[in-house]
MOPAC internal coordinates of N, CA, C and O (Angstrom, degrees):
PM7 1SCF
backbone

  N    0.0000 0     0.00 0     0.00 0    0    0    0
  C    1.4426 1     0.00 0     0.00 0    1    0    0
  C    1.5338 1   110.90 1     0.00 0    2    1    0
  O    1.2310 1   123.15 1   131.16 1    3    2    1
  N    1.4867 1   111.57 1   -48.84 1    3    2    1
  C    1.4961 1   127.14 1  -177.87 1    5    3    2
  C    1.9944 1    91.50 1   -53.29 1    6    5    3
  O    1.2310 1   110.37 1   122.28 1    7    6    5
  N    1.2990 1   135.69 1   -57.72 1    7    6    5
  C    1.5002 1   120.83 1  -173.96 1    9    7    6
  C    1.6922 1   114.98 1   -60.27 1   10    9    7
  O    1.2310 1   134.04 1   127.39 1   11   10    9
  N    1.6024 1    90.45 1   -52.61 1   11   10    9
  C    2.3313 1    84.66 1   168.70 1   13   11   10
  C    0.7877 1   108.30 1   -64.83 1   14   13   11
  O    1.2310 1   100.87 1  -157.65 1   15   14   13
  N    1.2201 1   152.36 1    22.35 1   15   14   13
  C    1.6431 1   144.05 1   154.58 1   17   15   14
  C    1.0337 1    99.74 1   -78.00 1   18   17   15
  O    1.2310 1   128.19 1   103.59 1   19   18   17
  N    1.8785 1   101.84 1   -76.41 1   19   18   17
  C    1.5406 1   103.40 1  -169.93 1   21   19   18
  C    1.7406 1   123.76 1   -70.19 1   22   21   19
  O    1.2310 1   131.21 1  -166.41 1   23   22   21
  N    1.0919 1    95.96 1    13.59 1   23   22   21
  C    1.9998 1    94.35 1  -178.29 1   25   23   22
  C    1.7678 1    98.12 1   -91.77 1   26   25   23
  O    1.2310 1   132.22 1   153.67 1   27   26   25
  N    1.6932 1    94.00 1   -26.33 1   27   26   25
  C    1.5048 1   109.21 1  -172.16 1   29   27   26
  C    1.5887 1   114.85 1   -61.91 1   30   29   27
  O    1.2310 1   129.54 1   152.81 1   31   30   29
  N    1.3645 1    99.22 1   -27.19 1   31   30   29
  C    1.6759 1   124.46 1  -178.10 1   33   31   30
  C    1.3519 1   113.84 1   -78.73 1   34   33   31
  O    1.2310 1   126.67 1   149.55 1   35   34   33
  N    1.2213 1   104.78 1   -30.45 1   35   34   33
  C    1.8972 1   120.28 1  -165.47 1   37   35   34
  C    1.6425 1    87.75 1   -97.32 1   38   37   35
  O    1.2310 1   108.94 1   127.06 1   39   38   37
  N    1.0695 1   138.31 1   -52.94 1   39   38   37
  C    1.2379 1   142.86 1  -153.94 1   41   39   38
  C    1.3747 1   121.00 1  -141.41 1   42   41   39
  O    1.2310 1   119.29 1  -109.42 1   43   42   41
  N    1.1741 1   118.97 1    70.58 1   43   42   41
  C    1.8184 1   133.72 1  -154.01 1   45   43   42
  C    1.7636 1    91.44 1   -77.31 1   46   45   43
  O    1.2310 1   106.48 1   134.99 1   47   46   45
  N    0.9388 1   142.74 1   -45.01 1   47   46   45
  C    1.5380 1   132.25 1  -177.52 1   49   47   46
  C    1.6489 1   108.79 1   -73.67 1   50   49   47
  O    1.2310 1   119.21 1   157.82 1   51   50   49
  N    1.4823 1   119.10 1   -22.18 1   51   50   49
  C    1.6403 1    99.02 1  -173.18 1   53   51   50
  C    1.5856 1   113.17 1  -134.18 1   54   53   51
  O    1.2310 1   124.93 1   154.60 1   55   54   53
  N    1.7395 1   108.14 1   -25.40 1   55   54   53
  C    1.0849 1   122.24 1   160.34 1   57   55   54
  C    1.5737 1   121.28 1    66.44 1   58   57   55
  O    1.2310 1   107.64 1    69.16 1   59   58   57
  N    0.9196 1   140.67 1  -110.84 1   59   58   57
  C    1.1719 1   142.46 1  -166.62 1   61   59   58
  C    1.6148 1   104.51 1   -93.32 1   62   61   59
  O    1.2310 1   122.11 1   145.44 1   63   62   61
  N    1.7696 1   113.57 1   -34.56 1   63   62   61
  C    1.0165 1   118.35 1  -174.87 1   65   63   62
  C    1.4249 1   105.80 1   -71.01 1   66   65   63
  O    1.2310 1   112.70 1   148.96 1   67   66   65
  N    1.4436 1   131.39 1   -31.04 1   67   66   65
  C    1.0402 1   106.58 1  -154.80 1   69   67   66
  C    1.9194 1   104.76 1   -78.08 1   70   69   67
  O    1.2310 1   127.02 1   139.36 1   71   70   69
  N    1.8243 1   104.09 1   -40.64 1   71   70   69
  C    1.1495 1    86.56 1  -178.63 1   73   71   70
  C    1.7701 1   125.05 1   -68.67 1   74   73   71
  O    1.2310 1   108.77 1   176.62 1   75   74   73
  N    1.0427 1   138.62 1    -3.38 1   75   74   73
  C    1.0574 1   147.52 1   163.79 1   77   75   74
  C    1.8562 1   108.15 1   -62.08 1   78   77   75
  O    1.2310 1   110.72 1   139.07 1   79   78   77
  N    1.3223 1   135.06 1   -40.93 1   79   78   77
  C    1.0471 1   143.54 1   149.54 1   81   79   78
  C    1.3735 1   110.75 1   -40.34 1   82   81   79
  O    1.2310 1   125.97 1   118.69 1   83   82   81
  N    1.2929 1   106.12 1   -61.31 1   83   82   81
  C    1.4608 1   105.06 1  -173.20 1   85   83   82
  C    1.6987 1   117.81 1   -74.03 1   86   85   83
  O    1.2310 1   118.61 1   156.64 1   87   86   85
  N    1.6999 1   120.26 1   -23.36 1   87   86   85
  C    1.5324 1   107.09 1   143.77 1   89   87   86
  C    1.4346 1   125.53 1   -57.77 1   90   89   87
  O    1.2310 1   113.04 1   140.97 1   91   90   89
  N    1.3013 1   130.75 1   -39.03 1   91   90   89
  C    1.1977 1   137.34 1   168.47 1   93   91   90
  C    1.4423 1   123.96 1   -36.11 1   94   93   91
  O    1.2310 1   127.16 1   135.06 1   95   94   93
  N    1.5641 1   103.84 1   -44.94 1   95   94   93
  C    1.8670 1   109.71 1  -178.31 1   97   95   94
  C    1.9889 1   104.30 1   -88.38 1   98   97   95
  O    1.2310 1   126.87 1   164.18 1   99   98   97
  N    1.3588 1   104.39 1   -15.82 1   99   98   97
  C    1.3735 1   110.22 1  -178.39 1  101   99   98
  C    1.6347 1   109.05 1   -66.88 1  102  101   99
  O    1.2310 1   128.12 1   135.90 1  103  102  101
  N    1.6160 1   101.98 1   -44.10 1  103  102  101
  C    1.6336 1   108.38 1  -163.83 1  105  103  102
  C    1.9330 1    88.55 1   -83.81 1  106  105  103
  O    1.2310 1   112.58 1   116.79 1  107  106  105
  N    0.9359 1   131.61 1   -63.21 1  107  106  105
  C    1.6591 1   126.81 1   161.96 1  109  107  106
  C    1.5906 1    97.85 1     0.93 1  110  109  107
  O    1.2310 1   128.30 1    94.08 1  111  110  109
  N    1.3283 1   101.62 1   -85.92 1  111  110  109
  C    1.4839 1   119.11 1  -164.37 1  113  111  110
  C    1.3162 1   103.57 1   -59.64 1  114  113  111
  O    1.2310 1    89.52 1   142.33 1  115  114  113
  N    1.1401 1   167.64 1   -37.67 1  115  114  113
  C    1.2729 1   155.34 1    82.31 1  117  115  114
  C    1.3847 1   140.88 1    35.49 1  118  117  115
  O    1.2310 1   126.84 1   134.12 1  119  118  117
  N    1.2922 1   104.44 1   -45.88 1  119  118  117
  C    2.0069 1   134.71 1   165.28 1  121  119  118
  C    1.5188 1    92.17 1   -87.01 1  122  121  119
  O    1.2310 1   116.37 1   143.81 1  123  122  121
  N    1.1947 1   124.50 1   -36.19 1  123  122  121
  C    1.5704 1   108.03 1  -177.69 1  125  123  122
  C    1.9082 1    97.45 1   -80.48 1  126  125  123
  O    1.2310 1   120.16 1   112.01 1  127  126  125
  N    0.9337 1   117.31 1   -67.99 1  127  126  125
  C    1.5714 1   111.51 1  -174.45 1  129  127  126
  C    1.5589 1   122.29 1   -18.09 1  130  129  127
  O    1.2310 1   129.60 1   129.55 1  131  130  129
  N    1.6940 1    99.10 1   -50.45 1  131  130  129
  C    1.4480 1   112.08 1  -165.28 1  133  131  130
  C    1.4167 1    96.52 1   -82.93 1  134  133  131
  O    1.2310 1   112.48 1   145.78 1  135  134  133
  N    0.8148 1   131.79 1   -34.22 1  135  134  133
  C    1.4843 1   130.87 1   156.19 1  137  135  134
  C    1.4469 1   128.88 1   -33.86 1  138  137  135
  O    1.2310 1   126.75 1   119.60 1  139  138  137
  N    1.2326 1   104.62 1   -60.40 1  139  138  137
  C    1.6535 1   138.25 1   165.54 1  141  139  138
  C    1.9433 1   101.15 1   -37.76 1  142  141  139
  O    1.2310 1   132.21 1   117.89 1  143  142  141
  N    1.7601 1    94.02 1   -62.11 1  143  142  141
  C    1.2869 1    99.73 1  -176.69 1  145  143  142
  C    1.3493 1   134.94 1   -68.37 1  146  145  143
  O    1.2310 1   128.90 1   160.02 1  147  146  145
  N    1.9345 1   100.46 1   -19.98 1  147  146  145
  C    1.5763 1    84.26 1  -175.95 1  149  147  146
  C    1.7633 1    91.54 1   -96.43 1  150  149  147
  O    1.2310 1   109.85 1   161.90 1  151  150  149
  N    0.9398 1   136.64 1   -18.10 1  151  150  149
  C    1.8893 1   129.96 1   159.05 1  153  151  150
  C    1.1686 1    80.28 1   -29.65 1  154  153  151
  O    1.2310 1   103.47 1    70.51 1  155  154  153
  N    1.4222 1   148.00 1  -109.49 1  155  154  153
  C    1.2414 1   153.89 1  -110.09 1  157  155  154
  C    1.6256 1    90.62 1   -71.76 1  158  157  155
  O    1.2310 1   111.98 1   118.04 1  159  158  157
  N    1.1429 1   132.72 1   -61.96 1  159  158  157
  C    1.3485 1   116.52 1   179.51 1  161  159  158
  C    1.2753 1   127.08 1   -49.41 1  162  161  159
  O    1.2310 1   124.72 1   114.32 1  163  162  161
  N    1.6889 1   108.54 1   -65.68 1  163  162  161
  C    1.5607 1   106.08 1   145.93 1  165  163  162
  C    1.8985 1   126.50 1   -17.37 1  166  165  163
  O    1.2310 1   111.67 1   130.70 1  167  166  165
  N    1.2434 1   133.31 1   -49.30 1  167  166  165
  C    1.2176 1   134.41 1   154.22 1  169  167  166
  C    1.3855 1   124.69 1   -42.76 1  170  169  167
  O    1.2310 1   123.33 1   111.61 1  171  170  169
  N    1.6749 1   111.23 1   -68.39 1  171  170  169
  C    1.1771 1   133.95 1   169.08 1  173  171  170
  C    1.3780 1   115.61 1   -19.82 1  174  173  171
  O    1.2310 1   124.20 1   116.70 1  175  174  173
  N    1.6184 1   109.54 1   -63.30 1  175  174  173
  C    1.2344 1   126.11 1  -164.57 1  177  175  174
  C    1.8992 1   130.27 1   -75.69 1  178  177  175
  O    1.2310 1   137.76 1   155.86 1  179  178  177
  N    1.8736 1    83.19 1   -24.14 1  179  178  177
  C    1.0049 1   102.75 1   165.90 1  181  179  178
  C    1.4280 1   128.77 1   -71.66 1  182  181  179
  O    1.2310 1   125.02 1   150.81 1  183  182  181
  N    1.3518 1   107.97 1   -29.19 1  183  182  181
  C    1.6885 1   130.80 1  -165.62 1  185  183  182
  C    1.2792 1    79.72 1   -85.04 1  186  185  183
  O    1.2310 1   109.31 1   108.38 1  187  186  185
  N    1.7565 1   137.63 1   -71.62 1  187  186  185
  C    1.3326 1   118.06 1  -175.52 1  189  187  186
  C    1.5330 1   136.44 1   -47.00 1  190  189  187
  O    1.2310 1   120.73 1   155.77 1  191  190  189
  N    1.3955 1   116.20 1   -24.23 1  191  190  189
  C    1.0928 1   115.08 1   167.11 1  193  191  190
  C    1.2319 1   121.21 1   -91.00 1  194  193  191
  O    1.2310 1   108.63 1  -179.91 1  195  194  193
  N    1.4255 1   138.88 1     0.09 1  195  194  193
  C    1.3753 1   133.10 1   177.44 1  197  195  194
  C    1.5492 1    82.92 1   -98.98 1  198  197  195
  O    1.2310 1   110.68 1   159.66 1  199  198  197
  N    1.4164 1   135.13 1   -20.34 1  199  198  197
  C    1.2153 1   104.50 1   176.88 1  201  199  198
  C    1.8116 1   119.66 1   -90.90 1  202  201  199
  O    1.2310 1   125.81 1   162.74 1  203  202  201
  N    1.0336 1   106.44 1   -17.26 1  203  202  201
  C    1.4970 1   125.77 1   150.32 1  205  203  202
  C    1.7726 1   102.12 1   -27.95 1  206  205  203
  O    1.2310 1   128.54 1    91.91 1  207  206  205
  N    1.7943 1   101.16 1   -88.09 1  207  206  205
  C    1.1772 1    95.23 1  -177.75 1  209  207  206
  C    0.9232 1   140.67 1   -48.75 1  210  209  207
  O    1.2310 1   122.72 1   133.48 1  211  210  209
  N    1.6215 1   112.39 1   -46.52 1  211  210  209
  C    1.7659 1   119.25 1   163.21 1  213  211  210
  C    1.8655 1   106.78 1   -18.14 1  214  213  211
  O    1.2310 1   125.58 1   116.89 1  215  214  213
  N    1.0967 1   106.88 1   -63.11 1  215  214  213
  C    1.6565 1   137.26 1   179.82 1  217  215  214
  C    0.9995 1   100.59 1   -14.82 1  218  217  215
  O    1.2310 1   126.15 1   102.38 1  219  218  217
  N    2.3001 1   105.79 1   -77.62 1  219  218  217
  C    1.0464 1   113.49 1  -148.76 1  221  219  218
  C    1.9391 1   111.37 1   -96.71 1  222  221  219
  O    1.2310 1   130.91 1  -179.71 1  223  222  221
  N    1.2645 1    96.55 1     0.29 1  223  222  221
  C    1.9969 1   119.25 1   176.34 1  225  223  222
  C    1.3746 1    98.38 1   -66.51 1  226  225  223
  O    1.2310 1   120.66 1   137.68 1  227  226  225
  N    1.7557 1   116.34 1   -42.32 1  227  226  225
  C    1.6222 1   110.04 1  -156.15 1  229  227  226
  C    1.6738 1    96.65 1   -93.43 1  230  229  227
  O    1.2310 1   114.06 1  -162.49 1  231  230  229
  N    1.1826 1   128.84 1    17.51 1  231  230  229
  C    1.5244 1   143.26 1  -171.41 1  233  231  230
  C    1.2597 1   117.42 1  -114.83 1  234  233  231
  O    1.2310 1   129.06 1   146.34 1  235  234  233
  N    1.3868 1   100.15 1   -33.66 1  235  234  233
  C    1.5551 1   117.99 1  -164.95 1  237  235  234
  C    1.6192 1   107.15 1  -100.33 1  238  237  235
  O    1.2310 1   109.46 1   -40.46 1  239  238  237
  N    1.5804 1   137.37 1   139.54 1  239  238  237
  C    1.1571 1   109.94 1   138.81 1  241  239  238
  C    1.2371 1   158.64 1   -27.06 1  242  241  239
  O    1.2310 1   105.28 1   -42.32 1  243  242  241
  N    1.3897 1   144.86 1   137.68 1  243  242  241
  C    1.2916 1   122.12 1  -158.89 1  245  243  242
  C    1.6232 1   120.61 1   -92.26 1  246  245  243
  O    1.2310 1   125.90 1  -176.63 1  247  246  245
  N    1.5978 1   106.28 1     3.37 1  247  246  245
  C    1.7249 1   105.54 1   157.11 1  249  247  246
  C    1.3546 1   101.04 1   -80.49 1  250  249  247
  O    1.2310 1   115.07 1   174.18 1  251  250  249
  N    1.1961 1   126.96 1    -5.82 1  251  250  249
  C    1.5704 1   110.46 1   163.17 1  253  251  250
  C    1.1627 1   157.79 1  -117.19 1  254  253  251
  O    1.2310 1   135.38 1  -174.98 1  255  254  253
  N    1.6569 1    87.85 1     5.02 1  255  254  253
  C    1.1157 1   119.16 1   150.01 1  257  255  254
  C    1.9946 1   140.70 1   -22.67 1  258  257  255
  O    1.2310 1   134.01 1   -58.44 1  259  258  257
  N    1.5651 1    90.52 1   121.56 1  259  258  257
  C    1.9642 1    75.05 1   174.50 1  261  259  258
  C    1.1302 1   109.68 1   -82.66 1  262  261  259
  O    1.2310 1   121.00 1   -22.58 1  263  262  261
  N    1.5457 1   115.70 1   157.42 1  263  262  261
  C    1.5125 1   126.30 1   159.26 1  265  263  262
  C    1.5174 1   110.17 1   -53.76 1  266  265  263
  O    1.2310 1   117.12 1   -31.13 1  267  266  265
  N    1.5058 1   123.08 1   148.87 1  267  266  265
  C    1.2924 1   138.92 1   172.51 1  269  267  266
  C    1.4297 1   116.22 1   -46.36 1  270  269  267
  O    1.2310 1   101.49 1   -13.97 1  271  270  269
  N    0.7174 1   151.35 1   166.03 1  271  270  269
  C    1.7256 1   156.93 1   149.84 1  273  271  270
  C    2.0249 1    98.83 1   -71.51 1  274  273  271
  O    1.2310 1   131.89 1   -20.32 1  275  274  273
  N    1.2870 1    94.64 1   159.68 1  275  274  273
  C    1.4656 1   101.89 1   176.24 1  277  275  274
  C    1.4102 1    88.23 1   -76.99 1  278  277  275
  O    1.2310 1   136.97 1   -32.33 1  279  278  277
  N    2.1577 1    84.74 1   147.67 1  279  278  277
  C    1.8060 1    83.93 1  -175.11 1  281  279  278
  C    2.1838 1    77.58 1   -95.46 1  282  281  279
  O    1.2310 1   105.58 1  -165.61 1  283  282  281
  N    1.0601 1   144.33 1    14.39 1  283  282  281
  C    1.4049 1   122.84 1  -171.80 1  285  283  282
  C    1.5239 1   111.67 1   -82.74 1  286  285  283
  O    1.2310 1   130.96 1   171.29 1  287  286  285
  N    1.6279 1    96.45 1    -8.71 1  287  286  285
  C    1.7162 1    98.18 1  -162.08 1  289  287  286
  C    1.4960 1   110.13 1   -70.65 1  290  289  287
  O    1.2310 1   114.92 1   167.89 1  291  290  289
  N    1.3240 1   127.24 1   -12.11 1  291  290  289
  C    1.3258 1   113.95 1  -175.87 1  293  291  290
  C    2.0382 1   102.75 1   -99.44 1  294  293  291
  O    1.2310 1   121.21 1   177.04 1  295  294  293
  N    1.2916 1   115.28 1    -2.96 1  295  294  293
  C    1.5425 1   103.75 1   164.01 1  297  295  294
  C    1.8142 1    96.48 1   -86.61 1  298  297  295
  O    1.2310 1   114.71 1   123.64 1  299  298  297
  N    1.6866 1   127.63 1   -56.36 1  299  298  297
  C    1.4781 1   100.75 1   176.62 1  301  299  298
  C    1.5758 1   122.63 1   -39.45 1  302  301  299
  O    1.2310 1   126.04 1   150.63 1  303  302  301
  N    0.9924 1   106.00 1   -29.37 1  303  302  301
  C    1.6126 1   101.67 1   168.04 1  305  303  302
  C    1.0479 1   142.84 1   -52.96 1  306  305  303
  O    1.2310 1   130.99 1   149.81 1  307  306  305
  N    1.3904 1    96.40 1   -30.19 1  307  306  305
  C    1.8355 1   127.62 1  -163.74 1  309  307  306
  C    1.6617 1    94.72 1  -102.21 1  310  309  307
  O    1.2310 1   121.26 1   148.38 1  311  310  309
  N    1.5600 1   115.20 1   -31.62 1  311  310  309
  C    1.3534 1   113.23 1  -177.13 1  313  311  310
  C    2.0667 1    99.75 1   -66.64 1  314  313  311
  O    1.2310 1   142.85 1   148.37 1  315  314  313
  N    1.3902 1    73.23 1   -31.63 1  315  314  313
  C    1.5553 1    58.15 1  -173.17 1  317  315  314
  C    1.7446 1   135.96 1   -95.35 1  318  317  315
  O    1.2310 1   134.43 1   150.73 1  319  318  317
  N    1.2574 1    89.70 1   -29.27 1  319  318  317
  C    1.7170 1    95.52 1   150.20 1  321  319  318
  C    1.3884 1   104.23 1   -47.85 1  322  321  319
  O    1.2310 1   115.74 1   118.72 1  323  322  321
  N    1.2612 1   125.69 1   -61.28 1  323  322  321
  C    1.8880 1   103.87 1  -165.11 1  325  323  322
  C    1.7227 1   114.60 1   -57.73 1  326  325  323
  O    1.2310 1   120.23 1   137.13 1  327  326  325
  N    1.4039 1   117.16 1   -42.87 1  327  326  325
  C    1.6118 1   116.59 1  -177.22 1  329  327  326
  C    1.6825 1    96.67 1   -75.18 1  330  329  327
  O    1.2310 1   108.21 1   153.73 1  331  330  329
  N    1.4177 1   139.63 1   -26.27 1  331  330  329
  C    1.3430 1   105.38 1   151.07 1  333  331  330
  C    1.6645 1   128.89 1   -66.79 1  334  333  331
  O    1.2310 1   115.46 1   124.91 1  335  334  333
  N    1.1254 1   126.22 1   -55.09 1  335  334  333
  C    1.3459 1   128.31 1   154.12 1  337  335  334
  C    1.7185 1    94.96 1    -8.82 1  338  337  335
  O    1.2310 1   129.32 1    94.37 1  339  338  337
  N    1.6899 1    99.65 1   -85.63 1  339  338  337
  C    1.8667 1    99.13 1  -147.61 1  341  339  338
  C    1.8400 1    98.95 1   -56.71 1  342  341  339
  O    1.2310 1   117.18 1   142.54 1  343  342  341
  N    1.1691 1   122.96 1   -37.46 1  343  342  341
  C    1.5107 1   127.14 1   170.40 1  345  343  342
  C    1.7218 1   114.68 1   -31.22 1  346  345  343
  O    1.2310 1   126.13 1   114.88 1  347  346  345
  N    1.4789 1   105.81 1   -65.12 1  347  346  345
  C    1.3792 1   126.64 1  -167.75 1  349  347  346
  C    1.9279 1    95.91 1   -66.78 1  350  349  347
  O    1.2310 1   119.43 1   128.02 1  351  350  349
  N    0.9096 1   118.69 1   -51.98 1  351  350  349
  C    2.0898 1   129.78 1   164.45 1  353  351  350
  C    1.3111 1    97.91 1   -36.26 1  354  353  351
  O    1.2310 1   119.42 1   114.08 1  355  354  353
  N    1.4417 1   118.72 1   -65.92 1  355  354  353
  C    1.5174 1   112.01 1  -160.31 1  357  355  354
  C    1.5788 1    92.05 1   -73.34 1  358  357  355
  O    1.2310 1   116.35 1   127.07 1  359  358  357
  N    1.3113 1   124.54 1   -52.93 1  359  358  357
  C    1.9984 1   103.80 1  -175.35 1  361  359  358
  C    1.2740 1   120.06 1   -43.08 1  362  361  359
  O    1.2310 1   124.25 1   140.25 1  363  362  361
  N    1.2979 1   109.46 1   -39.75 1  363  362  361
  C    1.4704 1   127.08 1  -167.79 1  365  363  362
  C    1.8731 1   106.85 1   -75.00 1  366  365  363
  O    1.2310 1   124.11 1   148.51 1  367  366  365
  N    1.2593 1   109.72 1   -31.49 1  367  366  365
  C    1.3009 1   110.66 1   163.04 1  369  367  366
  C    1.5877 1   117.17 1   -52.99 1  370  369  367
  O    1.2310 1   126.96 1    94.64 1  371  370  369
  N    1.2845 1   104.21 1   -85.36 1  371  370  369
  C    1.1781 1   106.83 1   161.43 1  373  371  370
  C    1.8309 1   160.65 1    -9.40 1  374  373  371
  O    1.2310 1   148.47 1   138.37 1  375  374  373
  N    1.6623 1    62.19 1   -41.63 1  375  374  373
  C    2.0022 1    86.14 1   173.73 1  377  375  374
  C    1.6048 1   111.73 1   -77.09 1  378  377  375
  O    1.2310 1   123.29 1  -170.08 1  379  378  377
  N    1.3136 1   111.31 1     9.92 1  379  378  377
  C    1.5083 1   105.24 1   171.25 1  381  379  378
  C    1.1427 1   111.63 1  -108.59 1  382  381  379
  O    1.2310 1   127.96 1  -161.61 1  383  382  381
  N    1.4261 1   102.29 1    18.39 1  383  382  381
  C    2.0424 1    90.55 1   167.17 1  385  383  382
  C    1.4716 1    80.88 1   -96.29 1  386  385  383
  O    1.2310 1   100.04 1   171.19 1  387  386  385
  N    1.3966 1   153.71 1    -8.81 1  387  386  385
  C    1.4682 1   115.99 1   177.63 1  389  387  386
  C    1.1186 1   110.29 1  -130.09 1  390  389  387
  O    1.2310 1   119.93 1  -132.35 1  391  390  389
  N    1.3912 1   117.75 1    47.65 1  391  390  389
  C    1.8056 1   120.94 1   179.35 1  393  391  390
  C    1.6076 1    87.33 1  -112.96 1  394  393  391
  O    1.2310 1   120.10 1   180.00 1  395  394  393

């Protein structure tokens, strides 16, 4: 009670709610990052293992060879870094109605 008082003091139109809103768009923006980050690992890991294979293709005979990895997976990647990017822009817009 003693903090909605004083948020009430700091912020007489939104009060407690607003900063609670404003953790809300923080952890958002946050869930988008880690998101962001494991794509990039997800990528990462992928690039290491097609280069793995490359590795083990030029070692191997070629009836025994593995098939390639899709080469599209590193633009879905990129598709998706940008709609997190533009996601994380629009929260971040936003967050100035309660700063």
């Amino acid at each position: 009670m003693v903090y909605e008082a004083n948020a009430r003091v700091r912020d007489p139109v939104y009060g407690c709610v607003g900063a609670i809103s404003s953790l809300q768009q923080q952890v958002a923006q946050l869930q988008t990052q880690v998101a962001l980050a494991q794509a990039e690992i997800v990528c990462l890991r992928m690039q290491q293992a097609a280069s793995f294979n490359t590795l083990i293709d030029s070692k191997t005979p070629a009836s025994t060879a593995s098939p390639p990895l899709a080469s599209s997976l590193p633009d879905w990647v990129q598709q998706h870094k940008t709609l997190m990017v533009k996601n994380t822009e629009e929260l971040s817009s936003n967050d100035v109605l309660w700063s």
